[in-house]
VEXGUDREN-462464 format. One record per residue: x, y, z of N, C-alpha, C in turn. Coordinates in steps of 0.2 Angstrom, whole numbers, padded with zeros to 4 digits, always signed. Layout:
% residues N
XYZXYZXYZ/...
This chain:
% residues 93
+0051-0064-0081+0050-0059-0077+0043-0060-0073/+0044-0058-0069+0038-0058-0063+0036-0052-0060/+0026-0052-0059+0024-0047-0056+0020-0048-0051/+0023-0047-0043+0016-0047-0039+0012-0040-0038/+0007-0042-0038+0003-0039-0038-0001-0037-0028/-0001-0030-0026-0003-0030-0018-0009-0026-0020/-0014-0029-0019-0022-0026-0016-0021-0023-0007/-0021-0019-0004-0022-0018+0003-0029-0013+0004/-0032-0015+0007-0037-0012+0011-0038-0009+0017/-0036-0004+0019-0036+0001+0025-0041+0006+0028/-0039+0004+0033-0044+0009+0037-0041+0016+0040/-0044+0021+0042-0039+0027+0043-0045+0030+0049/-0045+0025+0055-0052+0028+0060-0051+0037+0062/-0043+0039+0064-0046+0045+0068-0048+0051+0060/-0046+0050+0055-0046+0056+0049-0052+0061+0048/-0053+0064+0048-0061+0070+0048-0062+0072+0041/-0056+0070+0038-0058+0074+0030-0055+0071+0025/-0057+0073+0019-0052+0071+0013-0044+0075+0014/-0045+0077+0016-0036+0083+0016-0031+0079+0020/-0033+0078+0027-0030+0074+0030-0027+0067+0028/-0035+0063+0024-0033+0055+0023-0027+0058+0015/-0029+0061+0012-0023+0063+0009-0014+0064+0011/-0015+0070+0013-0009+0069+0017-0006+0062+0019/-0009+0059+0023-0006+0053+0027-0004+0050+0021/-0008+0048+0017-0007+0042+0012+0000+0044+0009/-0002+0053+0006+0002+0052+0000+0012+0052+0004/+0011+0053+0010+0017+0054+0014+0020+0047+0016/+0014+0041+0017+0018+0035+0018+0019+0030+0011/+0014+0034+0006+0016+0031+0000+0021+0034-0005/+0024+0037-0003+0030+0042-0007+0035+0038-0001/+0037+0039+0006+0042+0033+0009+0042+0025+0004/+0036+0022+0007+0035+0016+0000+0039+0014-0004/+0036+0022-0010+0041+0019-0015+0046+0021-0015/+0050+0025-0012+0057+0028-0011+0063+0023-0009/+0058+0018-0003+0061+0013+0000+0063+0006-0002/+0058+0004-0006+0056-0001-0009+0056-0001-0017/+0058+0004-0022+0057+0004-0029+0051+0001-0032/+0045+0002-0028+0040-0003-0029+0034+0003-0036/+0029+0000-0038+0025+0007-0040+0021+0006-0036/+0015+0010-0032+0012+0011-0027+0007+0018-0028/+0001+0016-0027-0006+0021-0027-0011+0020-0025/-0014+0025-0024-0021+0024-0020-0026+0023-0026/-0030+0016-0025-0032+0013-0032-0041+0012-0030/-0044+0015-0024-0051+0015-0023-0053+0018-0016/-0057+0018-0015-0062+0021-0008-0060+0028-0010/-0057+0032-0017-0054+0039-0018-0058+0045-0011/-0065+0045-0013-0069+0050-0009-0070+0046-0002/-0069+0043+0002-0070+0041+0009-0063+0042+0011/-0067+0047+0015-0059+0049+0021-0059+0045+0027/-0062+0039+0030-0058+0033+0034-0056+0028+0030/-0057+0026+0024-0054+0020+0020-0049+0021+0014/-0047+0017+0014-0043+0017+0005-0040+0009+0003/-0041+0009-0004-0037+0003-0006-0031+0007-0010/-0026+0000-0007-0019+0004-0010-0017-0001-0015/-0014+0000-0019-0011-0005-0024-0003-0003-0025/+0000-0010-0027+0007-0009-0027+0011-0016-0031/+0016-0013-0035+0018-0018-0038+0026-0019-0037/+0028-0025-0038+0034-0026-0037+0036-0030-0045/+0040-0031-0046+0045-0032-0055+0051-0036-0056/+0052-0042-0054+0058-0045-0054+0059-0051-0057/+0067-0053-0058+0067-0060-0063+0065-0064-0057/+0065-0063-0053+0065-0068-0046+0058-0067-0043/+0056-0074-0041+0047-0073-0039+0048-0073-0032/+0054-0074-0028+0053-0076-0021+0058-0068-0019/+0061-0066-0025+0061-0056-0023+0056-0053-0024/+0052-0052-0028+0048-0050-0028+0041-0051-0021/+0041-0054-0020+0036-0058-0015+0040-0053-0007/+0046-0055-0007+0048-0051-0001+0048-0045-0001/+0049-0043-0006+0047-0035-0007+0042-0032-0004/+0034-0036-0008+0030-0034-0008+0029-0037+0001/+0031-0042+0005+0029-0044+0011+0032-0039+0016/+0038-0035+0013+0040-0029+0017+0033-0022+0015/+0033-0022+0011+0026-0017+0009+0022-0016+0015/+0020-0024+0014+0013-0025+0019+0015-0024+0027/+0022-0025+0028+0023-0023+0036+0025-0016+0034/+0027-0010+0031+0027-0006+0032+0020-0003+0034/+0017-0005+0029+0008-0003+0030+0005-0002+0036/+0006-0009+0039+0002-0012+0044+0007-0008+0050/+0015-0004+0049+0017-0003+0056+0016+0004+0058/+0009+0007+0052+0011+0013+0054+0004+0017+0056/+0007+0022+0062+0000+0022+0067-0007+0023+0066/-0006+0028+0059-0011+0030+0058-0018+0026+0052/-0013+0023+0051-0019+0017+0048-0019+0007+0051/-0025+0006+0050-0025+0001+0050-0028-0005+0044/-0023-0009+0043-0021-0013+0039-0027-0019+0038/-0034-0017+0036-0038-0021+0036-0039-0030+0033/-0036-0026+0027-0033-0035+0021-0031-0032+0016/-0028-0039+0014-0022-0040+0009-0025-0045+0004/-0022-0045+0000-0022-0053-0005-0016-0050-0011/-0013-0053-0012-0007-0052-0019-0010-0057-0025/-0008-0057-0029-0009-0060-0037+0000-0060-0042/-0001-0067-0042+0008-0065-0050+0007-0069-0053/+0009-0064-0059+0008-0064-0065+0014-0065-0067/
């Protein structure tokens, strides 16, 4: 069994408040995992409403499944208007 492991770091320029960077998050991280079967959560910056780290995991007997998974994650992230996709790094375990 295999687990990649996704760190992202994002940036979220227009948001003015917690409420909003909330919203946005919790709406494109509920797609996510709906899409993807992934686990997926906002795992740092909690109180800064322009940034957040997201973290997300994928789980398979396959390291080159898992990896795609996760390399689809990262372009949903990065395709959506209202954030920007600062950096990544993955880790498997």
């Amino acid at each position: 069994m295999v687990t990649v492991i996704l760190t992202a770091h994002i940036q979220l320029p227009g948001v003015s408040s917690l409420k909003e960077k909330r919203r946005i998050l919790s709406s494109m991280l509920t797609r996510i995992r709906n899409d993807f079967n992934v686990s997926i959560a906002e795992v740092g910056d909690n109180d800064r409403h322009r940034s957040a780290v997201i973290g997300a995991a994928a789980i398979s007997n396959e390291t080159s499944f898992s990896h795609q998974v996760i390399a689809k994650v990262v372009e949903r992230i990065g395709a959506n208007h209202d954030i920007i996709l600062a950096d990544y790094h993955t880790e498997v375990y």
